[in-house]
Each structure stands twice: as C-alpha cells, then as structure tokens.
LOZA-19129 format. One record per atom (N, C-alpha, C, O, CB): x, y, z; residue in one letter; atom name; chain. Coordinates in steps of 0.2 Angstrom, whole numbers. Glycine has a CB too. Example, Ala and Ser with C-alpha at 12.3 -4.5 7.8 and 13.67 -1.06 7.14 Angstrom:
BEGIN
66  -28  39  a  N  A
62  -22  39  a  CA  A
66  -16  39  a  C  A
71  -17  42  a  O  A
57  -22  45  a  CB  A
64  -11  35  s  N  A
68  -5  36  s  CA  A
64  0  39  s  C  A
67  6  40  s  O  A
70  -3  29  s  CB  A
***
This chain:
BEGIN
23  -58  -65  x  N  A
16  -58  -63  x  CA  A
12  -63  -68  x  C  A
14  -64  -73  x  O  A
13  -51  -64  x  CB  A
6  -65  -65  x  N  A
3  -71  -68  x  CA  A
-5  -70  -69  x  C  A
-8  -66  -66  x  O  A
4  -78  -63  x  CB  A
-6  -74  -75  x  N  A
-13  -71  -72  x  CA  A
-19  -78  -77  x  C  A
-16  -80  -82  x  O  A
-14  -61  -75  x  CB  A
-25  -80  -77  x  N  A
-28  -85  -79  x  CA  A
-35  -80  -82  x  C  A
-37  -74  -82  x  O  A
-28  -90  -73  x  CB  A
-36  -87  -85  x  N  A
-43  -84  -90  x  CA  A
-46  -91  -90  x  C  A
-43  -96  -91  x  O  A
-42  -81  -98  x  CB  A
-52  -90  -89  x  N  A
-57  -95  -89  x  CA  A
-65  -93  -92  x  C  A
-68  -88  -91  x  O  A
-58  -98  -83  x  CB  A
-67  -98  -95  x  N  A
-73  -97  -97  x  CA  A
-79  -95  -91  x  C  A
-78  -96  -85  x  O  A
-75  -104  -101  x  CB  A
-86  -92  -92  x  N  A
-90  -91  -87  x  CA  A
-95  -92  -88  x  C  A
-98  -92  -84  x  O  A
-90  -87  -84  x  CB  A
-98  -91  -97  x  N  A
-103  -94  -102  x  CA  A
-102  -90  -107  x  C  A
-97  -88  -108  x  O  A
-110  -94  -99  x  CB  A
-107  -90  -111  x  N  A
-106  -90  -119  x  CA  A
-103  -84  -121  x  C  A
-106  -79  -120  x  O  A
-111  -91  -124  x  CB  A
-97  -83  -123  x  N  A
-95  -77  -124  x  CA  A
-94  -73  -116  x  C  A
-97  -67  -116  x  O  A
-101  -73  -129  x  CB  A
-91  -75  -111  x  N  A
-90  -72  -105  x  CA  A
-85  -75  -104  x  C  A
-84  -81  -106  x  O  A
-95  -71  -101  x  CB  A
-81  -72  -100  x  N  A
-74  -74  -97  x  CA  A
-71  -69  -90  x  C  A
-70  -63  -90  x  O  A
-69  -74  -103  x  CB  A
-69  -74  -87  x  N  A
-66  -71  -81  x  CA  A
-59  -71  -81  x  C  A
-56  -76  -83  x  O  A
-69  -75  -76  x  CB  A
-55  -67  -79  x  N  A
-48  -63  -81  x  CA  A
-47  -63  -70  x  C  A
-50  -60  -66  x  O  A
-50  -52  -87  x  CB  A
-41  -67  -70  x  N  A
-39  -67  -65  x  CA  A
-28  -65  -64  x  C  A
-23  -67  -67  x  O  A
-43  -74  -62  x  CB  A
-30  -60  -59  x  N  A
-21  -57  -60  x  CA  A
-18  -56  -54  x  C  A
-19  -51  -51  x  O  A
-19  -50  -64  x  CB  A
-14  -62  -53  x  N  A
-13  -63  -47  x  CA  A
-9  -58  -42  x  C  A
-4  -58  -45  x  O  A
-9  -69  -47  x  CB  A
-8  -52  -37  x  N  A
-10  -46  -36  x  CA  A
-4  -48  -29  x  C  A
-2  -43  -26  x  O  A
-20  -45  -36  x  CB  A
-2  -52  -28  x  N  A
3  -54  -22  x  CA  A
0  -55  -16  x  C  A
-6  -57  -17  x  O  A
7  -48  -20  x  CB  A
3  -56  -9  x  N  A
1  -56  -4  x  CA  A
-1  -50  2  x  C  A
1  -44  4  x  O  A
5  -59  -2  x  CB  A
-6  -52  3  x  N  A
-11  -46  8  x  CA  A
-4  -46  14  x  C  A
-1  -51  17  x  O  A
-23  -50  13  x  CB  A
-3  -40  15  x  N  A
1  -40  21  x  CA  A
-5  -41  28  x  C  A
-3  -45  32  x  O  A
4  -32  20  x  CB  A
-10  -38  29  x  N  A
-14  -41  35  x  CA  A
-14  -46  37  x  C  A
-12  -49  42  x  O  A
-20  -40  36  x  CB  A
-17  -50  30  x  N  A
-19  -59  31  x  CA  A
-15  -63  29  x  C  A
-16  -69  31  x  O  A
-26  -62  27  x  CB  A
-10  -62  26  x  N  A
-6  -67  23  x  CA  A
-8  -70  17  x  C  A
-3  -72  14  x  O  A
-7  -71  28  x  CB  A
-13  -70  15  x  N  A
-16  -74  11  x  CA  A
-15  -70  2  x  C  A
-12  -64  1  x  O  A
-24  -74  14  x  CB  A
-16  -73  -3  x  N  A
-16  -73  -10  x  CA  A
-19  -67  -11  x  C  A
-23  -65  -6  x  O  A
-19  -79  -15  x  CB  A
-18  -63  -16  x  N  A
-25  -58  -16  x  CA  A
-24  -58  -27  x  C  A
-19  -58  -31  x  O  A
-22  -45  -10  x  CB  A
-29  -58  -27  x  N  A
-33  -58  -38  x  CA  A
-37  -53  -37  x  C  A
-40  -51  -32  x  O  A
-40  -66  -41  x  CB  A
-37  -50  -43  x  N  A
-40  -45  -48  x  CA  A
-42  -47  -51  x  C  A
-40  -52  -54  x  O  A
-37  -41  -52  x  CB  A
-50  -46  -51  x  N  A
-54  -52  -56  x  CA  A
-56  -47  -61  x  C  A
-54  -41  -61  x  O  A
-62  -56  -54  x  CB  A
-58  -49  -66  x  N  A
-62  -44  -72  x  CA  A
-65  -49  -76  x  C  A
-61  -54  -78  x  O  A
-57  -39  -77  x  CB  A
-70  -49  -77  x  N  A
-74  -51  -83  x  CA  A
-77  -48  -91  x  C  A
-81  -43  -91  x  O  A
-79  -54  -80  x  CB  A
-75  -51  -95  x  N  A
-75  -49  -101  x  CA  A
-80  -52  -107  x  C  A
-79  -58  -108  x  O  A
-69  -48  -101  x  CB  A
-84  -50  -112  x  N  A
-88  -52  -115  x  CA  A
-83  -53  -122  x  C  A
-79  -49  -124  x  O  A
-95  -48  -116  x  CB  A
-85  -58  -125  x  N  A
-82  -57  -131  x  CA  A
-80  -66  -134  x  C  A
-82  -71  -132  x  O  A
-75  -52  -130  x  CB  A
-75  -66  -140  x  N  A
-73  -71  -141  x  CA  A
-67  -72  -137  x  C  A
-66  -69  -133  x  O  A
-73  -71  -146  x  CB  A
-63  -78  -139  x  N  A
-59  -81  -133  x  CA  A
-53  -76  -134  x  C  A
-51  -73  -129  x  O  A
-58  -90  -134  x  CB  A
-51  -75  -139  x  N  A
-43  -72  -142  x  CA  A
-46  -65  -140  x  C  A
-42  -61  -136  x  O  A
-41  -73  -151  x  CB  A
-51  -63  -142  x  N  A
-52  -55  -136  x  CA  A
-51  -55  -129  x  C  A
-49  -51  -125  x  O  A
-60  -51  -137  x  CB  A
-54  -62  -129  x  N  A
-53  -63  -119  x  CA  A
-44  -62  -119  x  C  A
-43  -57  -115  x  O  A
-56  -75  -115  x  CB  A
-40  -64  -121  x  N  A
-35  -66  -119  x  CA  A
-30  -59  -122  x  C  A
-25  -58  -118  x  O  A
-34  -73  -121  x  CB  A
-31  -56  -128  x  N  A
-29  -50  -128  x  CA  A
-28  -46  -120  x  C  A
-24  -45  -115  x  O  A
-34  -45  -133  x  CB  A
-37  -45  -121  x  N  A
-37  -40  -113  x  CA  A
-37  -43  -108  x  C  A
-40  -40  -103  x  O  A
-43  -35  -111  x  CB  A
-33  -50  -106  x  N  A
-27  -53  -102  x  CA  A
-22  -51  -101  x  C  A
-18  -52  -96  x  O  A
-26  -57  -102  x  CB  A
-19  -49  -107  x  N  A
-12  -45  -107  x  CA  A
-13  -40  -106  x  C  A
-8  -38  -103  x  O  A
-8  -45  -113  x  CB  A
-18  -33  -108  x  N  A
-18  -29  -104  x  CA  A
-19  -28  -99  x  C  A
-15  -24  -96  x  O  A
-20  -26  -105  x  CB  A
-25  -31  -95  x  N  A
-25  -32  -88  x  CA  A
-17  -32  -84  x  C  A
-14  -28  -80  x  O  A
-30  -38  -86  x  CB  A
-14  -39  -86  x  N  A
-10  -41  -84  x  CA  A
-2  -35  -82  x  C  A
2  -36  -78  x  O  A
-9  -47  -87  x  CB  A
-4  -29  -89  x  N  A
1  -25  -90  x  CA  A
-2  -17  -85  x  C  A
2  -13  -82  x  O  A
3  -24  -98  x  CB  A
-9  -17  -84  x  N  A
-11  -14  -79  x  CA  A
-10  -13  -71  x  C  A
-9  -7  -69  x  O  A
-15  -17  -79  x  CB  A
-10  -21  -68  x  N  A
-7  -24  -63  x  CA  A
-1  -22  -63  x  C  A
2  -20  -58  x  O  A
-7  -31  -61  x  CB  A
3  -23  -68  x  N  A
10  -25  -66  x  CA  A
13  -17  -65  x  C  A
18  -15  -61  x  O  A
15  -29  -74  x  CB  A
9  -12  -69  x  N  A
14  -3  -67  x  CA  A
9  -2  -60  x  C  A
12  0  -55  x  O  A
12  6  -77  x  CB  A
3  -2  -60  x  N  A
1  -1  -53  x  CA  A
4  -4  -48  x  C  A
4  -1  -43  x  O  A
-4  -3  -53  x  CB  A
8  -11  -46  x  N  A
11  -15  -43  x  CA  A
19  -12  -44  x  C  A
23  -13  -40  x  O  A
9  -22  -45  x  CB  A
22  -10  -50  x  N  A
30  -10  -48  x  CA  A
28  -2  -49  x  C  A
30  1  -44  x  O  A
39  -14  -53  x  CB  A
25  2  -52  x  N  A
26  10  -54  x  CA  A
25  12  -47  x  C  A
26  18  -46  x  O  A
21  13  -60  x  CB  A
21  9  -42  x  N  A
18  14  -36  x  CA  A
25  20  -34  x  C  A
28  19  -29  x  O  A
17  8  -28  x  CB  A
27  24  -39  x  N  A
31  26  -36  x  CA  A
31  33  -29  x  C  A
27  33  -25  x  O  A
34  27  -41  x  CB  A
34  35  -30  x  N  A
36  41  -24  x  CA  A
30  45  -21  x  C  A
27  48  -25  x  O  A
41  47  -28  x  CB  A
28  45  -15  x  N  A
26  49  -11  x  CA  A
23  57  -17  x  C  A
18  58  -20  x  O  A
32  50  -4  x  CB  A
30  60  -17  x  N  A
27  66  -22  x  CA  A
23  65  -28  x  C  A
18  67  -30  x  O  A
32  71  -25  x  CB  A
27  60  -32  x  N  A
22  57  -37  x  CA  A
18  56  -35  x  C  A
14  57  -40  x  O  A
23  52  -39  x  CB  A
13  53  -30  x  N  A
7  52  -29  x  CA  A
3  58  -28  x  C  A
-1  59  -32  x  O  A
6  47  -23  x  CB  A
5  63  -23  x  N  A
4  69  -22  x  CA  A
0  73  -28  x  C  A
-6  75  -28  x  O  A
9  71  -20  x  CB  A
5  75  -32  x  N  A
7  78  -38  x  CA  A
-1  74  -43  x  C  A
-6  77  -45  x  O  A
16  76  -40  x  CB  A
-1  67  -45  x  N  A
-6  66  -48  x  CA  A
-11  65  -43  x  C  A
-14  61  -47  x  O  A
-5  61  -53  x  CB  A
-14  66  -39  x  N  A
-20  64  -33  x  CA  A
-18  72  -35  x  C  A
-22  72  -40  x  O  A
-19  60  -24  x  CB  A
-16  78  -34  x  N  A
-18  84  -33  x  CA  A
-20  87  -40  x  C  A
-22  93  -40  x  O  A
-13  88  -30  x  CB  A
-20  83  -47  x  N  A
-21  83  -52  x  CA  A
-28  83  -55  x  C  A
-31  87  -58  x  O  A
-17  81  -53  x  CB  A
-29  77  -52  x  N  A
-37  72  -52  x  CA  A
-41  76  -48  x  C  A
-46  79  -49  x  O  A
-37  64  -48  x  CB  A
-38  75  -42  x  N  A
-44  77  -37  x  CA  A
-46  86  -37  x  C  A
-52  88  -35  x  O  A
-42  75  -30  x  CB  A
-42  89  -38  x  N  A
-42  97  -37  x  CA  A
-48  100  -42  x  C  A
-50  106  -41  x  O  A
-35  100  -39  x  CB  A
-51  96  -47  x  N  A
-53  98  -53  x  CA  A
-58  104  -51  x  C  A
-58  110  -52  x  O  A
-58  92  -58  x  CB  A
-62  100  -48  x  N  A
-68  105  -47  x  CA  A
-68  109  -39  x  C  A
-74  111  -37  x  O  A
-76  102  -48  x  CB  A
-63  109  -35  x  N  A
-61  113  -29  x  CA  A
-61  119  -29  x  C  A
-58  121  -34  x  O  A
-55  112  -26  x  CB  A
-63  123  -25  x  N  A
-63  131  -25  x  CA  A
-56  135  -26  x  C  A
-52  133  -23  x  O  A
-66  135  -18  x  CB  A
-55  140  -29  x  N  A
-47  143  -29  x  CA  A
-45  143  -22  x  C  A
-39  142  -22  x  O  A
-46  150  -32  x  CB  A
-49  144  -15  x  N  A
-46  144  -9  x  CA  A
-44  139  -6  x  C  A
-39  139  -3  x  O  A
-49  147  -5  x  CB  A
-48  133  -7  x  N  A
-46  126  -5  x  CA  A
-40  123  -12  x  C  A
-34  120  -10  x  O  A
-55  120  -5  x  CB  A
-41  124  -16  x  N  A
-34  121  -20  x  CA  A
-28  124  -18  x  C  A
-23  121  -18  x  O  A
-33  121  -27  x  CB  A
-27  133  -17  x  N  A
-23  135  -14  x  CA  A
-21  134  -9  x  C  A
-15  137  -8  x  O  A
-23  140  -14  x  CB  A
-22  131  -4  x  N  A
-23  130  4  x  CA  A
-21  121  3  x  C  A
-15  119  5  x  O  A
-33  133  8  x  CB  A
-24  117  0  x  N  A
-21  110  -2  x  CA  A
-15  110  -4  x  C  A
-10  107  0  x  O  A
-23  106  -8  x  CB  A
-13  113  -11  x  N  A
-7  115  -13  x  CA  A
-3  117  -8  x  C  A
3  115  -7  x  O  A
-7  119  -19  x  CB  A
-4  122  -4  x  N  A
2  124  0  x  CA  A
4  119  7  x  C  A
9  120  11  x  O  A
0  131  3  x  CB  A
0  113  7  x  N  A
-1  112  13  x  CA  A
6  103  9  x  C  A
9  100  12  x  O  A
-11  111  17  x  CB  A
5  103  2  x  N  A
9  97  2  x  CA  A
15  101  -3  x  C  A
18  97  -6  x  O  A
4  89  -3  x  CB  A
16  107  -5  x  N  A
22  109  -6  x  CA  A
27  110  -1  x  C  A
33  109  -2  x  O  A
21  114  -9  x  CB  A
23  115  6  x  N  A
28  115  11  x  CA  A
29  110  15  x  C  A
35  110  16  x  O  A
29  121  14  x  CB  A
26  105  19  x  N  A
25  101  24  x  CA  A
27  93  22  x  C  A
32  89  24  x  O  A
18  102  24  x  CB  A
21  91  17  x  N  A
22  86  15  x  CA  A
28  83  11  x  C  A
32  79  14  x  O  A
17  85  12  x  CB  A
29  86  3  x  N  A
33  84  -1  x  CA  A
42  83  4  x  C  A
46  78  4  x  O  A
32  90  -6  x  CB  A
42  89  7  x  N  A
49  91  9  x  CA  A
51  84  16  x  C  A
56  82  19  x  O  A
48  100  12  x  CB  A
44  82  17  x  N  A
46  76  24  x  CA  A
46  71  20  x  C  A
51  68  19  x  O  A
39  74  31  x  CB  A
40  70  18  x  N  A
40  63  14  x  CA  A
41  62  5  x  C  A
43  57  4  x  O  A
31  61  15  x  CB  A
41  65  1  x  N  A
40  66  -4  x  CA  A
45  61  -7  x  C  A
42  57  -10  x  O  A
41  71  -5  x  CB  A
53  60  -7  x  N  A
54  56  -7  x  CA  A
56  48  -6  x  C  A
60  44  -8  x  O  A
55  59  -7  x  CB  A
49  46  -1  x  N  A
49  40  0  x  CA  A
42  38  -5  x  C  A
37  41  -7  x  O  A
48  39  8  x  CB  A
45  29  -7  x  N  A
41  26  -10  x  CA  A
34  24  -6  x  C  A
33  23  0  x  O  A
44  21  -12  x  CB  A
29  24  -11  x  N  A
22  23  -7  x  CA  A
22  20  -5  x  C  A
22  21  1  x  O  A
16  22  -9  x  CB  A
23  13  -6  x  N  A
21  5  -6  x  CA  A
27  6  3  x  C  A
24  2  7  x  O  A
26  -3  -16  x  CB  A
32  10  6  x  N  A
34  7  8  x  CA  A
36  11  14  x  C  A
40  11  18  x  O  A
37  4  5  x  CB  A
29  17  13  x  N  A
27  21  19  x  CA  A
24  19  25  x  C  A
18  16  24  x  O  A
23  24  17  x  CB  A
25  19  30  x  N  A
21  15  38  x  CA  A
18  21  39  x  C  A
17  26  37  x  O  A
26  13  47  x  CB  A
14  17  45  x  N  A
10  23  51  x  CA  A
14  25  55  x  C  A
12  30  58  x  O  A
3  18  56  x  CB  A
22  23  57  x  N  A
26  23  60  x  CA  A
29  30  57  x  C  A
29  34  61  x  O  A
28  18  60  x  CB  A
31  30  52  x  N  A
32  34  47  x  CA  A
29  42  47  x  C  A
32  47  48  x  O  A
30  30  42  x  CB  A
21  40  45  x  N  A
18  47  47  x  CA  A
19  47  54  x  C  A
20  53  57  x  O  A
11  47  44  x  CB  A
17  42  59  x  N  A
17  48  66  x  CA  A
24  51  66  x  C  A
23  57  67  x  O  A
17  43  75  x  CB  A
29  49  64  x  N  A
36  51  67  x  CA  A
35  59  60  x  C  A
37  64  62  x  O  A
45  44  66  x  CB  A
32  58  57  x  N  A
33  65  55  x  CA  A
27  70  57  x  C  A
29  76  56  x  O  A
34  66  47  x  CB  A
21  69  60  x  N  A
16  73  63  x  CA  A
20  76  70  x  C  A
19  81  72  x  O  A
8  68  66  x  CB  A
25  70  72  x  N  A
26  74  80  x  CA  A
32  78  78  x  C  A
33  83  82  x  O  A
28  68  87  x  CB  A
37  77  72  x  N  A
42  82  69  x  CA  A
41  90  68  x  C  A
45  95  69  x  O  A
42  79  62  x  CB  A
32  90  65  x  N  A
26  95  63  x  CA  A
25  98  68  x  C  A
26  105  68  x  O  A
21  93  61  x  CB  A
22  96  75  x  N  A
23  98  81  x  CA  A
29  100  85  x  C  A
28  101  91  x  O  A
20  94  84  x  CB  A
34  102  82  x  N  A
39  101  87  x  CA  A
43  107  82  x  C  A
46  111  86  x  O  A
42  92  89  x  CB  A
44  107  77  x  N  A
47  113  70  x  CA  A
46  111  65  x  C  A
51  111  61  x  O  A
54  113  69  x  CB  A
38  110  61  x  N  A
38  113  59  x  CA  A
33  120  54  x  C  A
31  122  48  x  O  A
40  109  60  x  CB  A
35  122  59  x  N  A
32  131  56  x  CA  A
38  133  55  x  C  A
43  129  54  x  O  A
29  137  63  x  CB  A
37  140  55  x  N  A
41  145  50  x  CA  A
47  146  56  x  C  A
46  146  62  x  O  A
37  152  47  x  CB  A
52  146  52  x  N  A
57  147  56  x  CA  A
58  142  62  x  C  A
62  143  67  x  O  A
57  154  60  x  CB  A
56  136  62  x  N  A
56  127  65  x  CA  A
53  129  71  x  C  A
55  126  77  x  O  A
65  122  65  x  CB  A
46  135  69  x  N  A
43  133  77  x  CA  A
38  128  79  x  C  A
34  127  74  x  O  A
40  140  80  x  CB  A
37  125  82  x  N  A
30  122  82  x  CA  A
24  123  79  x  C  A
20  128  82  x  O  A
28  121  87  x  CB  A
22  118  72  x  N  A
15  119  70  x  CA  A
8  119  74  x  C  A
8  115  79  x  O  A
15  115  66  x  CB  A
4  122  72  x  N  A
-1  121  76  x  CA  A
-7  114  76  x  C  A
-12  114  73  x  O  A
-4  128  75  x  CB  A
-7  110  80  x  N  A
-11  105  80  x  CA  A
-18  106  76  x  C  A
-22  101  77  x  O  A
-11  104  86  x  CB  A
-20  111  72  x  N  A
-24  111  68  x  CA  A
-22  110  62  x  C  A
-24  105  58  x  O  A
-27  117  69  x  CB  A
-19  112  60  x  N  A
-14  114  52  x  CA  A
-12  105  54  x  C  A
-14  101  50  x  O  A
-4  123  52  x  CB  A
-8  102  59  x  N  A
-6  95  58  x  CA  A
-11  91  56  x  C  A
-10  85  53  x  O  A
-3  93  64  x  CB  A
-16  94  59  x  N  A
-24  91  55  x  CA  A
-26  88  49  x  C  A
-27  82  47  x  O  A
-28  95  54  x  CB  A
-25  96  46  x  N  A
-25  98  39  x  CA  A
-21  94  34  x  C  A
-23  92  29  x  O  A
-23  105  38  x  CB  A
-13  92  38  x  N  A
-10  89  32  x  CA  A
-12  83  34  x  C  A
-14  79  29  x  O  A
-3  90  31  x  CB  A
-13  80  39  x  N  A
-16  72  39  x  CA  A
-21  71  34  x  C  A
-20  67  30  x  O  A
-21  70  46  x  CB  A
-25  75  33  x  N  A
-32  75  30  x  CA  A
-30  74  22  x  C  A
-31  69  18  x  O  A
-37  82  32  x  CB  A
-27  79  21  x  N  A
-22  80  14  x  CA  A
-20  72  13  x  C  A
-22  68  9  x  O  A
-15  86  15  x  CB  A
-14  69  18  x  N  A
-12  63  16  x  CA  A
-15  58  17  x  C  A
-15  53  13  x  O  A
-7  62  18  x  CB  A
-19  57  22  x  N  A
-26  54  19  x  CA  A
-28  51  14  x  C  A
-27  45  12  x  O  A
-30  56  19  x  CB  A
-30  57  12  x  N  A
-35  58  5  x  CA  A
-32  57  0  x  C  A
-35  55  -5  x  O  A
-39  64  3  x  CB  A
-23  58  -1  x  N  A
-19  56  -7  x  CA  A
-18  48  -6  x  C  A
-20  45  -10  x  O  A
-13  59  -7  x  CB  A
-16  46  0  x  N  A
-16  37  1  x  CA  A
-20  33  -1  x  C  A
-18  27  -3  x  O  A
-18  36  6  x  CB  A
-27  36  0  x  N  A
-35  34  0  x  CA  A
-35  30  -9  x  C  A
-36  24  -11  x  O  A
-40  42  1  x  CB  A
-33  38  -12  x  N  A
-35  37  -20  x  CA  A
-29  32  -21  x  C  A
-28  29  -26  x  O  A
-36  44  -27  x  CB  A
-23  31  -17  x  N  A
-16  26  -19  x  CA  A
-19  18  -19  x  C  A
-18  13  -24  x  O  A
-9  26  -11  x  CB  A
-24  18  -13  x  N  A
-24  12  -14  x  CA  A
-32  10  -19  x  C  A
-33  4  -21  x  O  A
-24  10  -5  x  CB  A
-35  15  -21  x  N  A
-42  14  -27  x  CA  A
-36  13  -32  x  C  A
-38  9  -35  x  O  A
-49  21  -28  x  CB  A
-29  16  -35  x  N  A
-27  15  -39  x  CA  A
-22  8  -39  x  C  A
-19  7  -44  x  O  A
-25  20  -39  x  CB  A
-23  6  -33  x  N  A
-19  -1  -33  x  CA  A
-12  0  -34  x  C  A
-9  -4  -36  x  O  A
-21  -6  -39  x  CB  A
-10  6  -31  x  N  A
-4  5  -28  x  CA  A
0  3  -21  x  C  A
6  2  -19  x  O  A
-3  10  -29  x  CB  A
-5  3  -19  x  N  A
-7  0  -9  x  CA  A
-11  -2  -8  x  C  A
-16  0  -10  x  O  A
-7  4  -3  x  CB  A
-9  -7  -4  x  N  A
-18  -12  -4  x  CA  A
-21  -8  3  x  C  A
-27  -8  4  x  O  A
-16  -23  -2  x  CB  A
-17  -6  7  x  N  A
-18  -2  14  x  CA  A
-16  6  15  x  C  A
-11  8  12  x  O  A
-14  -6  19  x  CB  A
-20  11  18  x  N  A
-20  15  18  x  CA  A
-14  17  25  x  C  A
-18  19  30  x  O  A
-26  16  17  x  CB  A
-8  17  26  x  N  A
-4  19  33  x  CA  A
-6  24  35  x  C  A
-3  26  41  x  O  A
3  19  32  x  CB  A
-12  30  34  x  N  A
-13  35  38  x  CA  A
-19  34  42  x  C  A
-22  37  46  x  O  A
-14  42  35  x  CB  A
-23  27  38  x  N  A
-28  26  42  x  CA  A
-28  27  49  x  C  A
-32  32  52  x  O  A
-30  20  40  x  CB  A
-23  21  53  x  N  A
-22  20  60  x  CA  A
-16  27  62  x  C  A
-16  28  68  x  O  A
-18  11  60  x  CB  A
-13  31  58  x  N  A
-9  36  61  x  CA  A
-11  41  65  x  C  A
-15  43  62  x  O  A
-6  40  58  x  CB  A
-10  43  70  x  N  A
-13  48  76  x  CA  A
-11  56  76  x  C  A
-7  58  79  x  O  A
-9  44  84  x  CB  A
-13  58  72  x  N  A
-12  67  70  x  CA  A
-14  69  78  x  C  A
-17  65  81  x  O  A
-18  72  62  x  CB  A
-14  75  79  x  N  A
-15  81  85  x  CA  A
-22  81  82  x  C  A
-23  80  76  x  O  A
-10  89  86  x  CB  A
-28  83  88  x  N  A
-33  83  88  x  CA  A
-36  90  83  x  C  A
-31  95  85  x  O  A
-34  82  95  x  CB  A
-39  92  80  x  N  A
-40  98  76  x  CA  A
-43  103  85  x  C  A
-47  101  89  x  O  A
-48  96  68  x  CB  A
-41  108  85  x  N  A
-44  111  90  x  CA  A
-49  117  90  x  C  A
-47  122  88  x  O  A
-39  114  94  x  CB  A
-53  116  92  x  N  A
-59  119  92  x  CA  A
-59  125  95  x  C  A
-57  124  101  x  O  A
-63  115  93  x  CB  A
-62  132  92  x  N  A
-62  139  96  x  CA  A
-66  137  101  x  C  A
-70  132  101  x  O  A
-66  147  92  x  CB  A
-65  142  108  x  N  A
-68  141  113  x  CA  A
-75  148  113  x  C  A
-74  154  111  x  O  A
-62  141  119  x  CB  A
-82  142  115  x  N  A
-86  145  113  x  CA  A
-88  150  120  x  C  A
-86  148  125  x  O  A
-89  140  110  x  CB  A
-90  154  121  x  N  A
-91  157  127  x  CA  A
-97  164  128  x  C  A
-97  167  134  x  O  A
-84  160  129  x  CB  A
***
C-alpha cells in the first residue's frame, strides 16, 4: 500500500492512501486526510494512516467477525428485547449460513441464495422460515454490511441490491 503527502499551506498537509480499485467504476479510489502540524508530524501520521488502510483493507475479516463487532458497537443503547431478538437472529440464521465467509468477498448472489435457503428450511426442524423473520435478518445483515463498509472494509454494501421476501403485513379487517 502507498500513500503521498503534500503541502496545502502553512502547517497543513494533505495525506493521500491509495485505497485500490472501485469495483463499479473501475477507477483508483484515495483516502484523503489532512493534517495540521509540522512536516515530520505530517508524515508520522502518514504511517499511521497508511497502517489504518492497510488492516481495514487485508483484516476485513470473516462475516461473524463483522457481526460480532457491529453487534458490539451498535447494541450499546438497544432495549434488552431488540438486542435479545438481534442476537438471536445472527446466532441462529446468520452466523451458521454465512459466518464463515470473508466480507470483502460476499455477493448479492450469495445473500439471495441464502434468503431463499431461509425460505425453504430454514426454521426449526428445516421448515420454512417465515418471510417476515427473512426480513428481519436482511435488515440485521444490512446494518452489519452498512457499518463494514463506514469501516472500510467494503467499499459496497452486497445486501443493498439483495431481494429478501416482502415483510408481511396483518390483514386489517
């Protein structure tokens, strides 16, 4: 991994770390950061940046690993019924489909083929989940995806475009 520093005026400097190729566009993608200071502080926290990028970029590791610290962060201030009900929904569902796969190398393909898995066995005793609950865990992997890619472990979210069962709504009468 590479990364440049340049002046931007007195005591300012701009910190660029070359970040790979955008899978959509094709194109370069940089991490900028600017920093105040003298030049050798500029270039210290060029080596941290640069060591930043680099575990964000190879550490993206495993599906549960993401899980696990996204249910860490985010749960802080969730009600005991919603963190019990999250937690159950990526202990039994999630972890056990996906958990073992790396983030960076998760598709949309990927999750459909396990939403229609969900629909088809898995409930208890491998009957068909109910297209509400297949919801629920979209939503869940979502929102773990979501914070993957604010952590710069994925530049794209693969559940964005994935097609869960519609949440079904009581019939009102």
């Amino acid at each position: 991994m590479s990364g440049t520093i340049r002046q931007r005026g007195p005591n300012s400097w701009q910190l660029r770390v070359y970040a790979g190729i955008d899978p959509s566009s094709g194109r370069q993608r940089w991490s900028t950061r600017t920093v105040r200071g003298s030049e050798s502080e500029a270039r210290r926290e060029l080596g941290r940046f640069l060591e930043e990028a680099t575990f964000a970029r190879i550490h993206a590791g495993s599906v549960a690993e993401l899980l696990d610290r996204w249910l860490a962060v985010a749960s802080v201030d969730w009600a005991p019924s919603t963190k019990r009900e999250t937690s159950s929904l990526v202990e039994h569902h999630l972890k056990p489909s996906l958990g073992h796969q790396p983030v960076a190398k998760l598709t949309t393909t990927d999750i459909d083929d396990f939403y229609a898995d969900l629909r088809r066995h898995g409930g208890r005793e491998r009957r068909p989940l109910a297209p509400g609950t297949v919801h629920r865990v979209h939503v869940v992997l979502h929102r773990a995806l979501a914070q993957a890619v604010r952590w710069e472990w994925i530049w794209l979210n693969p559940a964005t475009d994935a097609s869960p069962p519609r949440s079904e709504l009581p019939a009102t009468g």
